[in-house]
Structures are given as C-alpha cells and as structure tokens.
C-alpha positions in Angstrom: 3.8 -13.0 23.2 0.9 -14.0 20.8 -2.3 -14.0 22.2 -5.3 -15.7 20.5 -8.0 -14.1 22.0 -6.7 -10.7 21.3 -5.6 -11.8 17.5 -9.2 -13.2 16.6 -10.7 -9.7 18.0 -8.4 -8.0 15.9 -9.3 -10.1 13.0 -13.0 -10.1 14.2 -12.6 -5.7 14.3 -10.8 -5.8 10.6 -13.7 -7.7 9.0 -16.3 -5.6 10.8 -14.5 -2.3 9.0 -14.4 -4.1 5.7 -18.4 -5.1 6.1 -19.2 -1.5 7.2 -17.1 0.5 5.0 -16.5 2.9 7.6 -14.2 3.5 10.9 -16.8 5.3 13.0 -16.8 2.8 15.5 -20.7 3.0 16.4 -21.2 1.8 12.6 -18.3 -0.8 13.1 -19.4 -2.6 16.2 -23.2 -2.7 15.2 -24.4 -2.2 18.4 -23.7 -0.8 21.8 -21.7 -4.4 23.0 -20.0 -4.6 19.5 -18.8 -1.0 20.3 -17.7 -1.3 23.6 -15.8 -4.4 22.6 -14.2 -2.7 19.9 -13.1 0.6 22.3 -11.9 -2.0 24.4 -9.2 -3.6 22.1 -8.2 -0.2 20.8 -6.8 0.8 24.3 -5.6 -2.4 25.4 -2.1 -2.0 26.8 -1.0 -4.9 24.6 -1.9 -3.9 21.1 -0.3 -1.3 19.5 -0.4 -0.8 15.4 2.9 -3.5 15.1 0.5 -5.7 16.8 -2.3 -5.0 14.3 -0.1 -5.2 11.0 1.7 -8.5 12.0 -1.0 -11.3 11.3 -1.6 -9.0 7.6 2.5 -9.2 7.6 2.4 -12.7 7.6 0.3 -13.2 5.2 1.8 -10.9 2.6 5.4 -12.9 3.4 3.4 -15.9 2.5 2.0 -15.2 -0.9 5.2 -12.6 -1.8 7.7 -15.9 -1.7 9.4 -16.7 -4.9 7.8 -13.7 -6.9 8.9 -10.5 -8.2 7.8 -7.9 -5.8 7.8 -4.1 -5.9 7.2 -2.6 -2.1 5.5 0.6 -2.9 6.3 3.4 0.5 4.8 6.8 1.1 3.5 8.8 3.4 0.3 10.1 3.9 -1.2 12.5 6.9 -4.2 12.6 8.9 -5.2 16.0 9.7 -7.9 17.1 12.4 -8.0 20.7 10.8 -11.4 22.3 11.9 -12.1 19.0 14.4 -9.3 19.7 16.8 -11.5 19.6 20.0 -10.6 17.6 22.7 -8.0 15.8 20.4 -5.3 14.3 23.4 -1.5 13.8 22.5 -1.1 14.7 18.8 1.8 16.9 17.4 1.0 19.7 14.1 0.5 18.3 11.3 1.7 19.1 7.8 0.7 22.8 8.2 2.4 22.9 11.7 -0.7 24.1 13.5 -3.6 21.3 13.4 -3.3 18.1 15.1 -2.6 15.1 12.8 -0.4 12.1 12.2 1.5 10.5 9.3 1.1 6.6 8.3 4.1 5.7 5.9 3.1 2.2 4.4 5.0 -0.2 2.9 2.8 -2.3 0.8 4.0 -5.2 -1.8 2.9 -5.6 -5.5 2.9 -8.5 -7.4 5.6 -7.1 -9.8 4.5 -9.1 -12.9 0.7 -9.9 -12.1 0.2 -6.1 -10.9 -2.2 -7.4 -8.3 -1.7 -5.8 -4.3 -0.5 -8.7 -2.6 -0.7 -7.1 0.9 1.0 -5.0 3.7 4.6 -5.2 4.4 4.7 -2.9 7.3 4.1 0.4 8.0 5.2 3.5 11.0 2.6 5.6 12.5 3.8 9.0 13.9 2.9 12.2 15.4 5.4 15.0 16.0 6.6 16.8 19.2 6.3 20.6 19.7 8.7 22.3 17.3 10.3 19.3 16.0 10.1 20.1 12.2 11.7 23.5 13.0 14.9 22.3 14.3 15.1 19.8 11.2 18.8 21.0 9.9 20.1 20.0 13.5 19.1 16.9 13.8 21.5 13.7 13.0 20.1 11.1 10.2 18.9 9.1 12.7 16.5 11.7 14.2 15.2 12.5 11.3 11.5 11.5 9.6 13.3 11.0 6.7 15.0 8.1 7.7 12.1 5.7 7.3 12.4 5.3 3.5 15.5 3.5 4.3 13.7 1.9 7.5 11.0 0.7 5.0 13.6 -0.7 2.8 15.2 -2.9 5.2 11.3 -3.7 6.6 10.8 -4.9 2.8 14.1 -7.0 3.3 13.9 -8.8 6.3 10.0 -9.4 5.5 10.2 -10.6 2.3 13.7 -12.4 2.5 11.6 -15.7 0.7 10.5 -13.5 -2.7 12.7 -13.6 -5.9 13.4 -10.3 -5.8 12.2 -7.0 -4.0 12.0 -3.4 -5.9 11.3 -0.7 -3.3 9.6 2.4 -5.0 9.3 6.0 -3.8 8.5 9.1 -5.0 10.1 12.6 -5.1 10.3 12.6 -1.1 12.6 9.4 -0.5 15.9 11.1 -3.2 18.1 10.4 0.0 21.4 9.8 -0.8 21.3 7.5 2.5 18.8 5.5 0.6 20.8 4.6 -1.9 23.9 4.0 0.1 22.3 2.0 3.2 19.9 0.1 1.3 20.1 -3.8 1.9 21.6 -6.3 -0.2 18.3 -8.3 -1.3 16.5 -4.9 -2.2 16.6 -3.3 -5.5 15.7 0.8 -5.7 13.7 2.6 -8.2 13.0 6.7 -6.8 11.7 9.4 -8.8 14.6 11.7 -8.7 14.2 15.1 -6.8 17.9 16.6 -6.1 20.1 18.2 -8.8 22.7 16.1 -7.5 26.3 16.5 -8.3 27.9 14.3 -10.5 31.4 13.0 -10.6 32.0 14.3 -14.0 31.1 18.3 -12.7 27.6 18.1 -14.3 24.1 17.9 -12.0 21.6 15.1 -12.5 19.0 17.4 -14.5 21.3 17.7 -17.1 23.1 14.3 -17.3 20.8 13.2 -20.4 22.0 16.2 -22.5 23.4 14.3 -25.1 21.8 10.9 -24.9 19.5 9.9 -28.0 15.8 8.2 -27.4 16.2 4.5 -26.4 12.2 4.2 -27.4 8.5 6.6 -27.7 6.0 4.9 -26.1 2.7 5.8 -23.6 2.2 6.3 -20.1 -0.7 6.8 -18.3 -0.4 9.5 -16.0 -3.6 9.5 -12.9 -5.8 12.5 -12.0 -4.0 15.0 -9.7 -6.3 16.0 -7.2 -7.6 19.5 -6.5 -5.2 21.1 -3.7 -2.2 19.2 -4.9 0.9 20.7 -6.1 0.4 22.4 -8.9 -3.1 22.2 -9.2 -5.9 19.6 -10.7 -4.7 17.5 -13.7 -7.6 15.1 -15.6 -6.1 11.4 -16.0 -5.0 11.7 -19.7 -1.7 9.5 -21.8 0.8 10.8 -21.9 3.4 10.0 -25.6 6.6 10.2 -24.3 10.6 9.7 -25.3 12.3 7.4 -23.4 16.6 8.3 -22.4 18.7 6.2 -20.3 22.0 5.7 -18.8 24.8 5.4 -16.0 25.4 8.4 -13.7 28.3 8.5 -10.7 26.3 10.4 -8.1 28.9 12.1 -5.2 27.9 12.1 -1.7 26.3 15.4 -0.4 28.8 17.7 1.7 27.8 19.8 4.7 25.3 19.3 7.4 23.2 16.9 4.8 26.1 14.5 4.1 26.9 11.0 6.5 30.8 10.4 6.3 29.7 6.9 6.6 28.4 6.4 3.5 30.8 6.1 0.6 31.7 8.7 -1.3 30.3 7.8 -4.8 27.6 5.5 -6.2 27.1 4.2 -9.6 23.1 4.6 -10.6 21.1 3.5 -13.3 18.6 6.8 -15.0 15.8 6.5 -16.5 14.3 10.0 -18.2 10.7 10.7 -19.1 9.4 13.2 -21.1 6.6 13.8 -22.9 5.9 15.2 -26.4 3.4 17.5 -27.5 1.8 18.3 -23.8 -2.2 19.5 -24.4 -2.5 23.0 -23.5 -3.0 24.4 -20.1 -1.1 20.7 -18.7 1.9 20.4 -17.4 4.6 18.2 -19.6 5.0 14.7 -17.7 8.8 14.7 -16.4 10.0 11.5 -14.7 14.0 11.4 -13.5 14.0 7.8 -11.8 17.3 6.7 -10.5 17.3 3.0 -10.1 20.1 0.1 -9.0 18.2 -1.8 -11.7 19.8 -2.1 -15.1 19.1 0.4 -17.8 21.2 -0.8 -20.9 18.6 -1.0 -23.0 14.9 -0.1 -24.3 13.1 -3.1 -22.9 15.1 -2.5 -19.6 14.4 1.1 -19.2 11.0 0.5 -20.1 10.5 -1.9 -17.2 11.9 0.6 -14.9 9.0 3.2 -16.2 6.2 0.5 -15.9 7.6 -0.3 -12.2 7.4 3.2 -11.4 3.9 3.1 -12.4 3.3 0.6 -9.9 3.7 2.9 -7.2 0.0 4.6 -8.0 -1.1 1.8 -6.3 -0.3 2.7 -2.8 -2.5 6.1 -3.6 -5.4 3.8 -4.0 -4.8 2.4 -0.5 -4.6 5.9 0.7 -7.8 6.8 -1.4 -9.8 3.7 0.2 -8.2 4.3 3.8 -9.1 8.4 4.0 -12.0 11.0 2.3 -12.5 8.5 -0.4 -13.8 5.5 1.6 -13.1 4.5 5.2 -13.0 8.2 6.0 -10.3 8.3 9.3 -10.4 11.7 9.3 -14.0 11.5 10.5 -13.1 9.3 13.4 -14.3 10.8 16.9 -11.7 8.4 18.9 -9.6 11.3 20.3 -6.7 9.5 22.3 -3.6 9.7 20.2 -2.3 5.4 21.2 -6.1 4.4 20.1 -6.2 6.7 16.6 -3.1 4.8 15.7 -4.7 1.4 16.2 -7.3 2.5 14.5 -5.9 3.6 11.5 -3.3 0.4 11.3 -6.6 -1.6 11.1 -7.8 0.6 9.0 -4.9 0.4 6.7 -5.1 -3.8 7.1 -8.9 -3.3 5.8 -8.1 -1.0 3.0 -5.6 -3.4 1.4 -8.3 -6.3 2.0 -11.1 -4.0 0.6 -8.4 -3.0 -2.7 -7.7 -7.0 -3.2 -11.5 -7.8 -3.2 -12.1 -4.8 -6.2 -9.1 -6.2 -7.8 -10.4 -9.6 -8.1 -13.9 -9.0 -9.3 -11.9 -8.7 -12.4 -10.1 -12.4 -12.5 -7.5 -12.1 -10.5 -4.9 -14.8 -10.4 -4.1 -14.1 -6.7 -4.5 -17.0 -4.4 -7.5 -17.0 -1.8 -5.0 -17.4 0.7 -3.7 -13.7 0.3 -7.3 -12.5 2.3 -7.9 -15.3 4.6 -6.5 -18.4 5.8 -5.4 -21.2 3.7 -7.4 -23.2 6.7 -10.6 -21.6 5.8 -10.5 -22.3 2.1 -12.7 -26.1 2.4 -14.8 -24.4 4.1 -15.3 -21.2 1.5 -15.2 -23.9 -1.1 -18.7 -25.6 0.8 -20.5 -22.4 1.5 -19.7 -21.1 -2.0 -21.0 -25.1 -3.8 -24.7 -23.8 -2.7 -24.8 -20.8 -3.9 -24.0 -22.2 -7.9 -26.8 -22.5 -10.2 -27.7 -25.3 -12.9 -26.5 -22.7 -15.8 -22.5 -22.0 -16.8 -23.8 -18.6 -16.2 -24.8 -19.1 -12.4 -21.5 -21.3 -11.5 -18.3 -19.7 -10.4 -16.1 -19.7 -13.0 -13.0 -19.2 -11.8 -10.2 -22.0 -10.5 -11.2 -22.8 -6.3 -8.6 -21.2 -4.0 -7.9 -18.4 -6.2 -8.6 -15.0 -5.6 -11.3 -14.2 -8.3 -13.4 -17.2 -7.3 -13.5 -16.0 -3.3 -14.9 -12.9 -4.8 -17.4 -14.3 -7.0 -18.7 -15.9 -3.5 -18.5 -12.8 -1.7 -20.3 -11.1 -4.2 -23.4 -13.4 -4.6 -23.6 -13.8 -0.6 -23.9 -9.6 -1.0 -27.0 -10.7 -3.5 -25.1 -9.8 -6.1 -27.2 -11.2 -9.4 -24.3 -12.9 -11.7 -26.6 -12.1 -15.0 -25.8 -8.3 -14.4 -23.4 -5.4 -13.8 -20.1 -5.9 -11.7 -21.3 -6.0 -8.0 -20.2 -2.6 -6.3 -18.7 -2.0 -2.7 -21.7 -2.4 -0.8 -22.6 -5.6 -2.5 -19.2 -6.8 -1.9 -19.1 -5.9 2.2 -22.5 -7.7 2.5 -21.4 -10.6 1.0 -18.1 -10.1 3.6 -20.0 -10.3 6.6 -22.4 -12.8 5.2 -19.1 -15.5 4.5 -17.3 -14.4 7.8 -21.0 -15.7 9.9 -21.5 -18.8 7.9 -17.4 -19.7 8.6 -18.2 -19.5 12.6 -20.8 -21.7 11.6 -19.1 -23.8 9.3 -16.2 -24.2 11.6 -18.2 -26.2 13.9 -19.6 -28.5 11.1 -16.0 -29.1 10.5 -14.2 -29.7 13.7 -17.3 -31.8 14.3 -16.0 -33.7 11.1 -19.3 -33.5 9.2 -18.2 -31.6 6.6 -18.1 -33.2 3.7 -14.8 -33.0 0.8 -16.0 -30.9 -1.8 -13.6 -31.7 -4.5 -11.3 -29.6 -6.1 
C-alpha cells in the first residue's frame, strides 16, 4: 500500500543526491537531522529498492506511451574490494572473494529522439556462498541469467502504452531462452556471443560467408576503459561494411537446452565489420541477432544505430559509480540499506543524465523529471529569473525539457552570456527550484498564484 509520507521522503532523499552529487549520506542529508532522517528511510521495513524505482517507473510509462522505445539492460557490480570491513550480508562478487552486489537496469530510450526517457525497472542482487560454482546444475529458473528475459517481460508489462519496445543487450544476454520466451509486444536486438548451430549445419560466425555488402558506412565506437577486456581503446570511427540476412538458429542440446522452448527460430543478422582498423586497435566486430527486419540497407542500418543506443545505459553506470555518485565509496554496511541506496541512486543518475541531456535542447517533456503538477509553478519561479534581452529569456518552448534546464541552470547562477553550465551549476540550481516549489506550493494551494501564460 502507497504511502505518502514515505514516497515524498523518497522523492525528498532523490533530489538531495542529485543536489549533492554524491551518496555519502553525511553530504546528502546536510546535516546531522537530514542524516538521521535519511538512515531512517533506508532501513525502514517498508521500502525496499521496488519501492524506490516505482514512482521513477511511473513516470517513464508516462512519457514512453505511443513512442518508439529501445529498453537498454545490463548489469553492472558493486565491489567493496579493499573496504570489506564490517560489510553485513553480501555474497563474492565478480572475483568471487570481495563482497559486492550486481544492479541489472532496465532503462528506456526514446528510440527516435535518442533522449533517456527514464527507468523501466531494475533487480538488485547479491550471491550466496558458492552459488556461481554450482552454475551448470542449476535449472533456468535459478539461474542469474534469467533476468534478461525477466527484464524483457518488465519492459512489456511497463511499457504496454508505447508503439513499440526494442530491448537491447550486449554479448551476456545471447540466451537462446531470450529469444524463445520473449513477449509478444517486445522486439530483440543482442549482440551475438554463441557460435550457434544453424539448421543448415553451419554456426552463426560463419553464416555471412557468402553474403555481399548491403552498405559502408561509420560507427562511432566509445572509449574502452582501462581494466576492460582486452585492454584501453581511445573513442575513434570506425568505416565499416555492413552484411545482413535470415539465419534458423536450433535450440541448444544438453544441460544448456529447455525442452520447452521450440526447437528452431527464425532471426534476423546484422554483421559489422570494420575496414582498415589503425594499428595496435582491435577491428570493430558486431554479430547482432535481432526479431527486427533486416531485408534491406536502411533496415539493417537501423538495427546498427539501435545497437548504438545501448551506450547509453554505460552513462548511467558512469554517473551512478567511480565517475560520479561514487556507490562504491558508501560507508552504509547493511546489505537491505546498500540496495536502497543504490536504487535511489540509480533513480538520481537517470535524473542527473536527463538534466545534461537537455542543456542541449532537448525535446523531452518537463514532465519526464518532475510532475506534470509542478510545471505552473516552474513556469512562475522560472518568469523572474528572464531578463529584458532575447539573450537573458529562456528560449526554449515551457513544459519541455530544455527549458526546465535552462531554469535549473540560472537558479545554479549559471550566467546565460557564457559557457554551458557544468554539474555543480546544474545541482545548485536543483536544490534552489526544489525549495522555492515548497514555497511556491503554498502560494498556490492558497490560490494566489497567478496564470502565467503559456
């Protein structure tokens, strides 16, 4: 059962993280009440990270209806390597030693604007004692793997009201279960990790043999970060040739394969590769099997761009760990609160991502960030802080997206005749708007607010 109280504290907590641009919760609450208050909510019996995503759920269902939307899913992990101490109820983590957990998103992109339009959902984990070493044995349903398909049918049910949905992965989420259990209303496009058998006796790596170049164009292919697989890569484009076609993929056999699930499907391929790779860089490859069609250049050159789309969950993860919130550096140490914690976290990231998005004109409605209720009231707050000049009024449409930034930015004292305003400008200006709507609020249940046209 909703309860208001507890929902405004959580919305009060996630603007506090967006204004402080931090999770340490001494820095978040302000003071030695605003900390307490927070610690409070974090181990309330009643609020658990479900509880945390919904109201951002919500939201995202709202301004995802009637558009193209890709769901972009992954997984990321939170590792207390070298901060283990007095850490309570965490599993190993990837290296099967440290304590850590894994968040595994599922966040929607507007699939023709580009823009993040917010989270779907999202599963926070840890793992028992020995539980990756016993993986083989498990049934489907035990297994971490099966929340790719769980995201997809999250992505589904959530976002039953959008035109259509396009659920990307990357290497990880090549389940064959995937594919076969996916939901009606959801489209797939995954970045192809299995040498799957075909039904003509050939494997997946070698199904584009013979087929010619639909089209050459270029990709831009993001930094890989030192530690990764395969070592640091600069962000560079990438010229590339462009293959596509039908494959018949045959269901795995042995301990990997589900007799549930039929025997064959019939997938779309989409293969990448690029020409004349600098020196010393590895040659971009990209085998994406899609339910999408792939008949012809424009179409397999959709399901590239798409694909690209999926970088954008990486930026979440950026803003959300070392990069910008820093979760890693939390001292909470109970393993129920560091999961609240990081699904409000994950809320603020998303809001903080929007925000940089729109300092750039973003389309986007207001009403993606806060309340289509609170938008009069943005609209008065943001009419005195517009100068006599074109230069000093806000020049984007009211209720979009770009112009709550613009007022965001100038309430962060952000000086419109110079340089974009940069995070710390922008989560002033947050807590500066979030104080004047309490007060705002009042003016306008009191009814003396005045209209301030469109």
């Amino acid at each position: 059962m909703a309860d208001i109280r507890r929902d405004n504290r959580g919305e009060w907590f996630i603007d506090r993280i967006v204004t402080a641009h931090s999770l340490v919760l001494k820095t978040v609450g302000g003071d030695r009440a605003g900390e307490a208050a927070i610690n409070r909510y974090l181990g309330n019996d009643h609020v658990d990270p479900a509880t945390i995503l919904a109201p951002a759920v919500a939201r995202t269902r709202a301004a995802a209806e009637g558009r193209r939307v890709v769901v972009a899913q992954d997984t990321t992990e939170v590792s207390f390597a070298g901060r283990a101490r007095r850490r309570k109820g965490l599993g190993p983590g990837g290296d099967g030693v440290s304590p850590g957990f894994f968040i595994h998103p599922q966040i929607a992109i507007d699939a023709d604007a580009e823009a993040v339009l917010g989270i779907v959902g999202g599963e926070i984990w840890t793992r028992e004692e020995g539980k990756a070493g016993d993986r083989r044995r498990r049934g489907s349903e035990d297994k971490e793997s099966r929340r790719w398909l769980t995201g997809a049918e999250v992505a589904g049910d959530a976002l039953e009201g959008a035109a259509q949905i396009i659920v990307i992965g990357d290497r990880e989420s090549d389940i064959y279960g995937l594919f076969a259990g996916r939901p009606d209303n959801v489209e797939l496009v995954v970045r192809a990790a299995q040498d799957r058998t075909l039904a003509n006796g050939t494997g997946l790596k070698q199904a584009d043999a013979g087929w010619e170049p639909l089209v050459g164009c270029l990709v831009a292919v993001a930094a890989r970060p030192a530690g990764a697989k395969g070592g640091p890569q600069p962000a560079r484009t990438a010229r590339v040739e462009v293959r596509a076609g039908t494959i018949d993929v045959l269901r795995p056999r042995g301990r990997r394969a589900n007799r549930l699930d039929p025997e064959q499907i019939t997938l779309g391929l989409v293969v990448v590769s690029e020409i004349d790779a600098p020196a010393g860089v590895e040659p971009l490859l990209w085998r994406l099997s899609t339910t999408l069609p792939v008949a012809t250049a424009e179409e397999a050159l959709e399901i590239v761009r798409l694909y690209r789309l999926r970088w954008r969950i990486e930026e979440v993860f950026r803003v959300l760990k070392k990069d910008g919130l820093d979760l890693e550096a939390s001292q909470v140490t109970e393993a129920e609160r560091l999961f609240n914690l990081a699904a409000a976290g994950l809320v603020a990231s998303v809001r903080i991502l929007q925000l940089v998005d729109a300092r750039n004109g973003s389309t986007r409605p207001a009403s993606d960030v806060i309340d289509a209720a609170e938008i009069p009231m943005v609209a008065a707050i943001g009419a005195g802080l517009e100068g006599a000049t074109r230069r000093q009024q806000n020049p984007w449409p009211q209720g979009s997206l770009a112009w709550l930034a613009w007022i965001v930015a100038r309430l962060g004292g952000w000086n419109c005749y110079y340089r974009e305003p940069g995070p710390k400008t922008m989560a002033n200006g947050w807590r500066r708007l979030a104080e004047r709507l309490a007060c705002v609020a009042t003016l306008h249940q009191a009814g003396l607010l005045k209209p301030v046209p469109s």
